[in-house]
N, C-alpha and C positions, 0 to 999 in steps of 0.2 A: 622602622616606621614608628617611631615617637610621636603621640600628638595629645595633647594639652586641650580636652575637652569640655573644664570646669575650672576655673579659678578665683578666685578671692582673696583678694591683698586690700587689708586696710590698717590703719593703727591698733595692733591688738589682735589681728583676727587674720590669718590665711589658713585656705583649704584649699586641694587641689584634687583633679581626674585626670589620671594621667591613662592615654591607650600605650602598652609598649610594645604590643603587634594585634594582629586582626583577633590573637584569642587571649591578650591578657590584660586587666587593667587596674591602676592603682588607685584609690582613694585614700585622701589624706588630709590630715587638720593639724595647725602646730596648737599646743597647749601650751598656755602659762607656762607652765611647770618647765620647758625648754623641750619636751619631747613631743612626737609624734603618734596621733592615733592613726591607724592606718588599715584598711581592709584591701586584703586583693582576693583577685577572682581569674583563672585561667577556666576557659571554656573549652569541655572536651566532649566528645560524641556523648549524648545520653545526659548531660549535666554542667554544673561547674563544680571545679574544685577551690574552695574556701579558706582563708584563713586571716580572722584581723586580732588587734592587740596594741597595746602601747610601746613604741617604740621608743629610745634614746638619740637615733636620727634616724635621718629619712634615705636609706639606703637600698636600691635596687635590687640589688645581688642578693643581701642578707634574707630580704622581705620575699624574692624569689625561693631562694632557702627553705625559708620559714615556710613557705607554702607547701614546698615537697615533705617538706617532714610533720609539719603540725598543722596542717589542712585536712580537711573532710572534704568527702564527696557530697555533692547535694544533684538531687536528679532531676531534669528538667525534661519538658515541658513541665512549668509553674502552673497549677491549676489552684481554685479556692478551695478547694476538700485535701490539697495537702498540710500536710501537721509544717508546722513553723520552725524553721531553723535561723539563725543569724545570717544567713545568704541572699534569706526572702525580703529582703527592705524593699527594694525598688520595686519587685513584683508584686508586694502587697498595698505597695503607692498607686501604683497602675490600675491594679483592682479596687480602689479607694474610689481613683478617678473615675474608672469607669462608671461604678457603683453612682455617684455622683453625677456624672454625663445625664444617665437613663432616668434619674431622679429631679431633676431640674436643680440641682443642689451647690454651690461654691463651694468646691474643695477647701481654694484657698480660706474661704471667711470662716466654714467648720475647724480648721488647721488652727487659726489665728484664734477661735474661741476656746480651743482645747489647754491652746501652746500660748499664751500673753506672754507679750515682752516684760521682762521686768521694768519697773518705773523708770524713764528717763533713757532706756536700752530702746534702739531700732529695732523693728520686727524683721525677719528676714525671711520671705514668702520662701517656700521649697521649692525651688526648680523641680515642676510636674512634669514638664515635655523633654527635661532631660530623662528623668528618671525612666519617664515611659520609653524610650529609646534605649535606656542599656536593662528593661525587664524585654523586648525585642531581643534587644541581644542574647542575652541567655536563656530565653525563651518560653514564652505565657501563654497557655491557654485559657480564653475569656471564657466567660459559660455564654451561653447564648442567651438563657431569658438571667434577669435578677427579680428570682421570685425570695421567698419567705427563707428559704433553704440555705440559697448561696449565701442572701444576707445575713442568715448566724452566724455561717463558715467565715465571713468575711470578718466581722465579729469575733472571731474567736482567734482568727490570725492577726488584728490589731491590737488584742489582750492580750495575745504571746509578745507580739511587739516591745509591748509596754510593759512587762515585768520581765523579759530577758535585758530589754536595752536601757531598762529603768527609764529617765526623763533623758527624752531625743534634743540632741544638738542641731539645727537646723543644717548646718554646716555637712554635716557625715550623716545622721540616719534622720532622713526625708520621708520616713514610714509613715503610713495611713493610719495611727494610731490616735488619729484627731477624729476619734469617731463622736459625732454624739449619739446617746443611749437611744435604739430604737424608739422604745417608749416617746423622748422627745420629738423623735421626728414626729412618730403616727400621731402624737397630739398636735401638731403644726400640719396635718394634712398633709403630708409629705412622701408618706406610706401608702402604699395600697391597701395595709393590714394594719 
């Protein structure tokens, strides 16, 4: 059961999602450079197990390998009071989005003001409703209210974001770390606090 959930081919630039059965999937970007970044994820009772890296090609078998031997466990249900590891992208997109829904807020346009295109470069919107379908999959706990609380936590998992992934590629980490500063919201009335 092969199936080809995300793709992007253009001059310069391919990324792909690949499912390679109901619990394992691959994400992958070619670089300049001739090699492959690439994250995988097998989903097992209680979590997933993790492992990404730059690769020299884009090899199944190897990256499977690679995951048994130099992956981590990360333990799922994803909730905002867990501590940040490089597993949590999509779930902490999700938590972005939803944070965003309840607030009357554009992900995408908060995203786009965080992350500008370089001059002359297409912006490329992150796939949200993909994302939120494989933080589904490995599995998210939403909080019920977004009071004052959740939104530090959430804050604090976009700041891990962003100094473990340094500056995100649209392409591979889609992370909610296009936060703007509370402070700015509540000054746009945006805030309840």
């Amino acid at each position: 059961m092969r199936t080809l959930l995300y793709l992007v081919e253009e001059p310069g630039r391919k990324a792909q999602l690949v499912q390679i059965d109901e619990n394992v999937l691959i994400n992958s970007r070619w670089l300049p450079t001739g090699h492959y970044q690439v994250e995988i994820k097998h989903k097992l009772p209680g979590g997933v197990r993790f492992h990404d890296g730059i690769k020299p090609a884009y090899d199944e078998e190897q990256l499977l390998h690679d995951l048994e031997q130099k992956g981590f466990f990360s333990a799922r249900p994803f909730t905002v009071r867990r501590l940040y590891d490089p597993s949590c992208d999509a779930c902490t997109a999700t938590l972005y989005v939803s944070f965003c829904r309840v607030y009357g807020l554009d992900p995408v346009g908060l995203f786009r003001q965080a992350y500008p295109s370089a001059p002359g470069a297409p912006f490329i919107d992150p796939p949200f409703p993909l994302l939120e379908r494989l933080a589904q999959w490995e599995g998210i706990s939403m909080p019920m209210v977004w009071g004052r609380t959740n939104f530090h936590h959430l804050l604090r998992r976009a700041q891990a974001t962003t100094t473990t992934r340094h500056l995100p590629h649209p392409d591979t980490h889609w992370q909610a770390s296009a936060m703007t500063p509370p402070s700015e919201l509540s000054r746009r009335g945006k805030l309840p606090y």
